[in-house]
Every structure is written in C-alpha cells, then in structure tokens.
C-alpha positions in Angstrom: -35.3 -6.5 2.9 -36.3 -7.4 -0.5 -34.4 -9.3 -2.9 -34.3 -8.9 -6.6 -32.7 -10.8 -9.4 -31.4 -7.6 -12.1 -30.5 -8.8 -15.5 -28.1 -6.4 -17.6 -26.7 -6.9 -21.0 -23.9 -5.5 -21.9 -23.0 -5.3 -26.0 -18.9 -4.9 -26.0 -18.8 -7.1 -22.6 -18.3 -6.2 -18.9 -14.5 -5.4 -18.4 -13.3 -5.3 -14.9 -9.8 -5.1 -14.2 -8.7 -8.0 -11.3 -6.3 -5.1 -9.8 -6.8 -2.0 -7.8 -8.4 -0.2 -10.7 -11.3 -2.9 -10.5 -11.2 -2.7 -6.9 -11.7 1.0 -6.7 -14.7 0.5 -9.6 -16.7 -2.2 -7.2 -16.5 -0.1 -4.2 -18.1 3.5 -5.8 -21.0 1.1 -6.9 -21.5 -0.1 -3.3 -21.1 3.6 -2.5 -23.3 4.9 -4.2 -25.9 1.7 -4.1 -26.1 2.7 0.0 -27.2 6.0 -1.1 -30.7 4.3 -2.2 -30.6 2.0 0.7 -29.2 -0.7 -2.2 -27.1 -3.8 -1.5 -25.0 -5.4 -4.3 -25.1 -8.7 -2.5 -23.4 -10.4 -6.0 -23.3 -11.0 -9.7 -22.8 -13.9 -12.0 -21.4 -13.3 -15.7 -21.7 -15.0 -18.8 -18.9 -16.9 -20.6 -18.8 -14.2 -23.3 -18.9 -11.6 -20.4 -22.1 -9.8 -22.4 -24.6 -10.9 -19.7 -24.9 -10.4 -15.6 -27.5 -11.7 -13.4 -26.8 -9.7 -10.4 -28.8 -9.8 -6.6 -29.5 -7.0 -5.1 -31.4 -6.3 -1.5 -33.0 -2.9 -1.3 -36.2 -1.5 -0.5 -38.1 -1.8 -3.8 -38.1 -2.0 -7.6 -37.0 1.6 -7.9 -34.1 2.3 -5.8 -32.6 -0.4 -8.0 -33.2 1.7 -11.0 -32.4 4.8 -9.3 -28.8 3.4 -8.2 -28.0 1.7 -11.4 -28.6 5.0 -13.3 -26.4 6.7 -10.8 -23.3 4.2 -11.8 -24.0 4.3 -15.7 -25.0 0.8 -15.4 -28.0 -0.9 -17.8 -31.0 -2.9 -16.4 -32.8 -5.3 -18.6 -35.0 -6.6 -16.0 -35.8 -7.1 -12.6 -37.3 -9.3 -11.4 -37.8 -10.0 -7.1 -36.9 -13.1 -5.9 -36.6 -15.5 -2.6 -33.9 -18.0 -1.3 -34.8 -21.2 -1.9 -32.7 -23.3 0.2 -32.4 -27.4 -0.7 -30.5 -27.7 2.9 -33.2 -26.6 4.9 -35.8 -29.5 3.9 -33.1 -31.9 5.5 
C-alpha cells in the first residue's frame, strides 16, 4: 500500500480534547478514512499546534483528498513517501 506524507495547516490550531470527546473525534476519521480504503497510520503537531504532518497508507493521491474532505479536514500537500529505516543497514 502506498504511503504519503499530508501536510495541513491549521490557522486557530488543532484542538483535540485528551478525553472521550477527542476519542470519539479520532475514531469517525478512521471511519470514515476506511471508506476510501485510507489508513491514518499517525500525525505529528507543531509546538504552536497550527501545523500537522500526518502518514497516511491508501491507495493513491486521491482517496486521501477524498477522505480528508469527508472529515472537514485541510490538505496543504501531499506528498508520497517510503520508510527509510537506519536499523536495517546494521
């Protein structure tokens, strides 16, 4: 499956509640990501909380799109991407 690197910016900041709320929020994005055949494999967020950097696997460029429409969510760019894994020269 393919990999890709989706960078969102987000003006006011990403807010998610650490409680049910936020649990609840996470798990109708992995719903509805499995529509498209998307995996929201995980994100990393800025200090400020106005940037993600998020990897997704899914089948191409567009399901991406399609699913991040579907949960309101904005795309900057995507870009694909492999693992590149320093343990497995050794």
């Amino acid at each position: 499956m393919p990999r890709y690197l989706v960078e969102r910016t987000f003006p006011d900041g990403l807010r998610i509640p650490v409680d049910g709320e936020g649990a609840a929020a996470c798990s109708g994005v992995v719903a509805t990501n499995a529509r498209n055949g998307v995996t929201w494999v995980h994100s990393y967020v800025s200090e400020d909380a106005r940037t993600t950097y998020c990897i997704y696997d899914g089948p191409d460029a567009e399901a991406i799109r399609e699913s991040a429409a579907s949960n309101n969510l904005p795309i900057d760019r995507i870009t694909p991407v492999r693992v590149l894994d320093p343990y497995f020269y050794h």
